[in-house]
PATORLUM-677941 format. One record per residue (C-alpha): x, y, z. Coordinates in steps of 0.2 Angstrom, whole numbers, plus 2048, in hexadecimal, padded with zeros to 3 digits. Layout:
<rs>
XYZ/...
</rs>
This chain:
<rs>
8037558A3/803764896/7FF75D883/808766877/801767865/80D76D857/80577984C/80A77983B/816787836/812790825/82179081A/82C79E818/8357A3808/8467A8811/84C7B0802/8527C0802/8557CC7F4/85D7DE7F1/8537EF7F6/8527F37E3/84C7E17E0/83F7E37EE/83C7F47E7/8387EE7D5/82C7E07DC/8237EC7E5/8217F97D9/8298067E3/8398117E5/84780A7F0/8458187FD/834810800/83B7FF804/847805810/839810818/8317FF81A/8407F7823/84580682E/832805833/8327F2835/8247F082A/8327E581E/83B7D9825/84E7D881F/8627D8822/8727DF822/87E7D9818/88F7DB818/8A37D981E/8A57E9828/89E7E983A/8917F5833/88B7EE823/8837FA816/87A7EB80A/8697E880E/85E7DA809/84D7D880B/8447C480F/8387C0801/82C7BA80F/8287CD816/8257D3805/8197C6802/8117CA810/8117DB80F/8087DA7FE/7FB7CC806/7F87D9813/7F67E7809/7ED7E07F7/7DD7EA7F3/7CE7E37EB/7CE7D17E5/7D97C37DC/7CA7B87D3/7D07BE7C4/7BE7C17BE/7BB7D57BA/7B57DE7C7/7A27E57C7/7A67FA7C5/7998027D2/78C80E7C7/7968207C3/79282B7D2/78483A7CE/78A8497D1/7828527E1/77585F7DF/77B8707E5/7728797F4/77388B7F4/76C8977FF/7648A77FD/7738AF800/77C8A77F3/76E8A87E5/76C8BC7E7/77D8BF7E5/77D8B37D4/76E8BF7D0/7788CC7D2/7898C87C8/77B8C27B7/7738D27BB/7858DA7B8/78A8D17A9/7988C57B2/
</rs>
């Protein structure tokens, strides 16, 4: 006999909202949230009466975790330690490239 546990399904926020209202969340231009769709990376639907509906909308849920999956740096809320300004490196040169600076000084340029 196979025991079965149920595992606890997170809630989804079924919502879904335009492409320009999904756009203005995201901080993007429109064209970049229907990239998103047309490469799966949102989640939406067509809406409409025609048997090819134009209106899109997009579900709440797939924005939410597209920006989970895609935040940078950290939500503490407490400033972040700025790493130490980077020096810049010291040049090499070769012979080569010494002479001919020898050269141009020697020549005035």
């Amino acid at each position: 006999m196979t025991v079965r546990l149920a595992l606890p399904v997170p809630e989804r926020n079924e919502r879904s909202i335009t492409v320009a209202a999904a756009a203005e969340r995201l901080g993007c231009d429109q064209t970049t949230v229907r990239e998103l769709l047309r490469k799966k990376l949102l989640t939406g639907i067509r809406i409409g009466k025609t048997d090819r509906p134009n209106g899109v909308r997009v579900k709440v849920w797939s924005i939410e975790a597209w920006e989970e999956q895609h935040t940078i740096g950290g939500d503490s809320g407490e400033p972040e330690d700025k790493p130490p300004p980077r020096r810049p490196r010291p040049t090499r040169h070769n012979q080569a490239h010494d002479e001919a600076m020898e050269r141009l000084k020697a020549w005035g340029v």
